[in-house]
Rosetta silent file (secondary structure, phi, psi, omega in degrees, C-alpha in Angstrom):
SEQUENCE: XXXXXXXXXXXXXXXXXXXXXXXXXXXXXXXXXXXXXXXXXXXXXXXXXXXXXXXXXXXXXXXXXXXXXXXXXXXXXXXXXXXXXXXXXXXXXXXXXXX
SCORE:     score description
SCORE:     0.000 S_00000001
   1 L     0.000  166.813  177.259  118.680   89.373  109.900 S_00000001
   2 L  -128.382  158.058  174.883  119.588   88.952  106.413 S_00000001
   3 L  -171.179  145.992  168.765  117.797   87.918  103.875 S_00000001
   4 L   -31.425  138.097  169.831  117.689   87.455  100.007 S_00000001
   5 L   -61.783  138.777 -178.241  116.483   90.303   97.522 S_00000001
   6 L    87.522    0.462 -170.920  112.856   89.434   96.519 S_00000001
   7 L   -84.422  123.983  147.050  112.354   87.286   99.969 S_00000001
   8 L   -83.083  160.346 -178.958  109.696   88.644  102.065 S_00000001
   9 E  -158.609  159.459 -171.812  109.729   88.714  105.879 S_00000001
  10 E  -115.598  110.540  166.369  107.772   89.413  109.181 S_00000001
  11 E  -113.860  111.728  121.484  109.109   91.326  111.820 S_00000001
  12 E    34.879   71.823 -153.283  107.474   90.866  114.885 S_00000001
  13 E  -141.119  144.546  162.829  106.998   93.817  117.928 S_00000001
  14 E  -128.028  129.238  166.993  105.082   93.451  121.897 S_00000001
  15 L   -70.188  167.587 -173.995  104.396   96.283  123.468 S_00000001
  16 L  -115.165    9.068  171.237  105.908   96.256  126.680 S_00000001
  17 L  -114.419  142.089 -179.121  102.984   98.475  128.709 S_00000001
  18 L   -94.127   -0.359 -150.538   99.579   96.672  127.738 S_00000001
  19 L  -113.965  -40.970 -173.526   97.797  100.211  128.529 S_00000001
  20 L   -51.153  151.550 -166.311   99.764  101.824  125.297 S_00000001
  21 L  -135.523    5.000  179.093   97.040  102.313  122.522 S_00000001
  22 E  -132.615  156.684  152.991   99.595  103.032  119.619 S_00000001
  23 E  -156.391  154.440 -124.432  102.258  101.335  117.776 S_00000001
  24 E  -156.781  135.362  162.415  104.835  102.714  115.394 S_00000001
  25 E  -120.346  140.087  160.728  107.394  100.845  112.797 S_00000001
  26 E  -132.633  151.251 -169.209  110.327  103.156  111.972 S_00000001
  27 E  -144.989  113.100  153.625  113.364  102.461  109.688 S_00000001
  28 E  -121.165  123.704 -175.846  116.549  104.226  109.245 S_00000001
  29 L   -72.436  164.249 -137.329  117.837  102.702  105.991 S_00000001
  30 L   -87.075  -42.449 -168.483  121.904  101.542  106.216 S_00000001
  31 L   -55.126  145.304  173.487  122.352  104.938  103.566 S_00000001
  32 L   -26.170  106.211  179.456  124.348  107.743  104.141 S_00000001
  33 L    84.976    1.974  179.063  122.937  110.875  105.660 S_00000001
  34 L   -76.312  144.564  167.557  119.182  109.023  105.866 S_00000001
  35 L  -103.240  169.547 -166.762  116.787  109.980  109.012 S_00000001
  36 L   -85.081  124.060 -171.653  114.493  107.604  110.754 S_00000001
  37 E  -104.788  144.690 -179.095  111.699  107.418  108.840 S_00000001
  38 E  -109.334  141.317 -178.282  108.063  106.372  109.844 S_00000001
  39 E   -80.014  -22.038 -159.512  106.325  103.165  107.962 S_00000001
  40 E   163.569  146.019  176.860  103.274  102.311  109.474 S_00000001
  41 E  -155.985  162.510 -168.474  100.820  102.554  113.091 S_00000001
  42 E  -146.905  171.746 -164.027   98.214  101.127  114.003 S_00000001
  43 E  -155.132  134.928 -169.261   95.859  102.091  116.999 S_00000001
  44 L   -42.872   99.861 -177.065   94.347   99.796  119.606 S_00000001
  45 L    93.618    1.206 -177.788   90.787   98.557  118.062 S_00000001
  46 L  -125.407 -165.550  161.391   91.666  100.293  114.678 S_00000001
  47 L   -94.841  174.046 -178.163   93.338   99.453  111.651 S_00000001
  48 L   -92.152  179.008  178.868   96.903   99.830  110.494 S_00000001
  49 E  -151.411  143.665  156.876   97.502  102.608  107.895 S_00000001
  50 E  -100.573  162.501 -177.610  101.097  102.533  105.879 S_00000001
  51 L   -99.085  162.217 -170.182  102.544  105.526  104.947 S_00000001
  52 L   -80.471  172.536  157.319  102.642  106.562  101.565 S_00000001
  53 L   100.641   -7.774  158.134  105.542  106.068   98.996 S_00000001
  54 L   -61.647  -33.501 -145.444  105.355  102.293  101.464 S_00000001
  55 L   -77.819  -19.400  171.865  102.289  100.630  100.492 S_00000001
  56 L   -67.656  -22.405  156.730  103.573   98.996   97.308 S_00000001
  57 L  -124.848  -13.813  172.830  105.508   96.464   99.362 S_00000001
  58 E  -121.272  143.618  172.055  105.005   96.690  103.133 S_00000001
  59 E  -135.268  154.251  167.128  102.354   95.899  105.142 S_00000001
  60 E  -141.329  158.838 -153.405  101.064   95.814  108.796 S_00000001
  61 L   -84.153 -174.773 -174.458   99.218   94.144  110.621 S_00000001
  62 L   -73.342  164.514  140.188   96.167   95.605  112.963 S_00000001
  63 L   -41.965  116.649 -166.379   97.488   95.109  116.972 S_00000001
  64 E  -128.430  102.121 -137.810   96.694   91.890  117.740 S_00000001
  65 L    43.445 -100.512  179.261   96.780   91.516  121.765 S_00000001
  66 L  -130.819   37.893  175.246  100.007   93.086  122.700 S_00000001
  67 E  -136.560  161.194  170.827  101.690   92.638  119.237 S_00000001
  68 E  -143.075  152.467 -177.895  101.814   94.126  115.595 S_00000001
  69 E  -134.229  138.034 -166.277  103.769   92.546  112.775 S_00000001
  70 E  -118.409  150.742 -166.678  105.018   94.730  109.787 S_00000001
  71 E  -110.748  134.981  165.437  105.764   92.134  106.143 S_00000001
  72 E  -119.075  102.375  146.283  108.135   93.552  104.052 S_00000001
  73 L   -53.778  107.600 -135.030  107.177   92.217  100.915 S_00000001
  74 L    -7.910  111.360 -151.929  109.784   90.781   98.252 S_00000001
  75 L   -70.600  168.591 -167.742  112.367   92.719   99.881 S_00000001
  76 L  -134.305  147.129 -173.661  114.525   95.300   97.412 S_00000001
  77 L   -92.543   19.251  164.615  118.371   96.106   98.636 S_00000001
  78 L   -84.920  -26.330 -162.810  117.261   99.776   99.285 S_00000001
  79 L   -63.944  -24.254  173.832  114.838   98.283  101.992 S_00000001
  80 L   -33.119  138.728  152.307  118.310   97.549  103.991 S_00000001
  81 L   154.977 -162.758 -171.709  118.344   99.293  107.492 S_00000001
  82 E  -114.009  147.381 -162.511  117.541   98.418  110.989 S_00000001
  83 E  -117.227  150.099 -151.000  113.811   98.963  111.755 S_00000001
  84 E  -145.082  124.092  164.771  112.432  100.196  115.135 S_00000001
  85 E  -114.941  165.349 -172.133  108.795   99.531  116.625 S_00000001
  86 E  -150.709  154.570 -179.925  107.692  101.883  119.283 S_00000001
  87 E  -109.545  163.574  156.250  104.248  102.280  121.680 S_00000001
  88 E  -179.784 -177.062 -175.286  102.782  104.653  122.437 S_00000001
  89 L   -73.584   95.376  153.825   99.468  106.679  123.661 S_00000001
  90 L   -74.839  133.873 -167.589   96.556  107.905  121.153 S_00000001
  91 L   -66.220  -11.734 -175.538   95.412  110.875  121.790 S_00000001
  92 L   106.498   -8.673  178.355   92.180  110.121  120.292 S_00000001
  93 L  -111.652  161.407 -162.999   92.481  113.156  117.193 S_00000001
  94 L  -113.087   95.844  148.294   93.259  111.711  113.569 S_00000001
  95 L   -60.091  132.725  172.676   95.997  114.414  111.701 S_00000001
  96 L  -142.175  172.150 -167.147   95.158  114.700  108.554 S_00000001
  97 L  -133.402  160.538  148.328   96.905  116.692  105.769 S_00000001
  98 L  -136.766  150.581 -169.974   95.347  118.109  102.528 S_00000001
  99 L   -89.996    0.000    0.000   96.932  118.243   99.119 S_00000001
């Protein structure tokens, strides 16, 4: 889709197993030499978490049935690339990092 710089937008994802207990937004932006990066998951019955250096404009929502929706707030023309949701299993452990 296209859309105007400063335009926000909702894209949409269903899992396609109902039994999956994760879901995953990923983006590899349209620049040169960029890797697929991940934006945000959310876990069945949990909240969503964004990742940092995200959270100032995108958000997502919790799983809601068999869907999650991630907002890209008033979009920027680095935000360009094609974005990827994905399912998957939690194992039930939390990763956590310290600084």
């Amino acid at each position: 889709m296209v859309i105007q710089e400063g335009q926000s937008v909702n894209l949409e994802c269903s899992k396609k197993k109902s039994s999956s207990t994760a879901m995953y937004w990923f983006v590899l932006p349209s620049e040169k030499n960029s890797s697929l990066t991940l934006l945000a998951s959310a876990i069945e019955g949990g909240n969503a978490a964004v990742e940092k250096g995200f959270e100032s404009h995108f958000k997502s929502s919790k799983i809601k049935g068999d869907s999650i929706t991630l907002t890209i707030e008033h979009a920027f023309l680095n935000d360009s690339g094609t974005y990827y949701c994905a399912e998957g299993e939690h194992s039930g452990e939390l990763a956590e990092t310290s600084e």
